[in-house]
N, C-alpha and C positions, 0 to 999 in steps of 0.2 A: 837312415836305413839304406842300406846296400841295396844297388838295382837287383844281384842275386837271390838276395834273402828274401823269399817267400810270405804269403801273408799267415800260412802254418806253421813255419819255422818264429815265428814273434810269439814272445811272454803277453799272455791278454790275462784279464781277470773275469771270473766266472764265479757265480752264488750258488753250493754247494748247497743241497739240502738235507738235514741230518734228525736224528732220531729226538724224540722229544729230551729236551732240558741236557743235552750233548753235544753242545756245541763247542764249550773249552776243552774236550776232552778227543774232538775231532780235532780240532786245531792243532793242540797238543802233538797226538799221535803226526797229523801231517808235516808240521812243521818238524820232527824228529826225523823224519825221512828228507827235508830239504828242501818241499814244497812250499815254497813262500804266498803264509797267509794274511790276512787282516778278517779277524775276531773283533769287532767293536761292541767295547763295555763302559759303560756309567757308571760313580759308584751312586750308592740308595742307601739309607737308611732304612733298614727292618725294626719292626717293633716285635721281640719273643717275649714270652712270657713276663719275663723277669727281668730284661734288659733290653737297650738297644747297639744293633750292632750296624755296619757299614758293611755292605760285600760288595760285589763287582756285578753289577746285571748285562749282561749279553743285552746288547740294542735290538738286534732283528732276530729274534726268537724261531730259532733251528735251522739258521741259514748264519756261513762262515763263508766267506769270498777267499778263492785261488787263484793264483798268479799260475799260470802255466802256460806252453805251445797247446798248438788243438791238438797234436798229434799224440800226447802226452794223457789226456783226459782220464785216461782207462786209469792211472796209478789212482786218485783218491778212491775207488775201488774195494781198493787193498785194506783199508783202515777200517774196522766195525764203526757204526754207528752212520757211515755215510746212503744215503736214501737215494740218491741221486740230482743229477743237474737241474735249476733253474732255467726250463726251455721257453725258448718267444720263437715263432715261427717254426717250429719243427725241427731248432738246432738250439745246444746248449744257449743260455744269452750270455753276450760280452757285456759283459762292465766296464765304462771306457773309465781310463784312467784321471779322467776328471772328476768324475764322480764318488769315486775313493778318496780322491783329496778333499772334496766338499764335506765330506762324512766326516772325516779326520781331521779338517778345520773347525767344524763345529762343534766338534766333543770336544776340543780343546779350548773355545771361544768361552767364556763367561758373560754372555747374552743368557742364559739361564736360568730363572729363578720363579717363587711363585707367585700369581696374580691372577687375577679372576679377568677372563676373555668373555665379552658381551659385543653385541650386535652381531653375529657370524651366525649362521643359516647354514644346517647341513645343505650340499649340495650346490651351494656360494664357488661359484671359482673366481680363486684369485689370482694377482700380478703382483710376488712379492719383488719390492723395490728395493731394501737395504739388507743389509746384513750378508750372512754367509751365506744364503737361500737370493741372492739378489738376483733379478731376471728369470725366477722360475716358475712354472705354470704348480700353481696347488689348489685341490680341491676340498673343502673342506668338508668330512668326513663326521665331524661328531664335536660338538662342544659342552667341555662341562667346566665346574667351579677353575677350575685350577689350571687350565690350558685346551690346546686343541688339539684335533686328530687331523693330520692333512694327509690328502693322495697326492703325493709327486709323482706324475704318469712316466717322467721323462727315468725318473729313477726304477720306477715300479715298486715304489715302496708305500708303506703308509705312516706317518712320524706322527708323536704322539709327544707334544713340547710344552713344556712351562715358559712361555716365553715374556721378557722384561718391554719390549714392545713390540708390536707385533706392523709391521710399516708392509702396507699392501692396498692397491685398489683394485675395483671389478674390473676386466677388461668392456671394455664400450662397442 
């Protein structure tokens, strides 16, 4: 970074929040105008009536992350369906660019698949050790047949995983 260049003048990332089930359709539109986004989607099996189909499920449900300067914010605006910013402390929140990556490694890792999660205690926080989540603080939020709900506080998210092993102790 140039000693000139501003901490306003830098591309950061920000969690737009958008109108129910319009989330590809904000991205879309943003991305058409040149605002570089990340839409994180999994594909799913649906079962319809009469067949099954594979679509693309949106991971975090009506939130789309923007790369942009602060100075810049006002443009998503512009796009219908946009609700407004993701604020932490009274100002939009930054999404560091590590964090994006971890999201993006993980949807592309093949750690994924189904298996029945036992001994986890809502409200259990844990210290995951391996994988893409390695050194993260998660709280575990809800467990059923087929995976768990964790709170990654550092993220602000809450991930909801089928995971092939799940490697984590209490903190002590």
């Amino acid at each position: 970074m140039k000693s000139s260049e501003t901490t306003s003048s830098r591309e950061k990332w920000y969690a737009v929040y958008t109108s129910a089930r319009a989330e590809k359709k904000v991205a879309g539109r943003l991305d058409a105008m040149g605002v570089e986004i990340y839409c994180p989607t999994r594909e799913v099996i649906r079962q319809w009536s009469d067949r099954k189909v594979k679509v693309q499920e949106v991971l975090f449900k009506s939130y789309v992350f923007v790369r942009l300067k602060e100075n810049e914010l006002f443009r998503v605006f512009e796009v219908p369906g946009v609700v407004r910013f993701l604020y932490w402390l009274g100002k939009p929140a930054i999404i560091r660019d590590e964090e994006i990556y971890v999201i993006q490694t993980w949807l592309e890792g093949d750690e994924m698949e189904e298996v029945e999660v036992s001994g986890l205690e809502p409200g259990a926080e844990l210290h995951l050790k391996k994988g893409i989540w390695k050194d993260q603080r998660a709280i575990v939020q809800e467990v059923g047949k087929n995976g768990v709900k964790l709170v990654l506080p550092q993220l602000g998210f809450v991930l909801k995983a089928k995971l092939s092993q799940l490697f984590y102790d209490t903190p002590h």
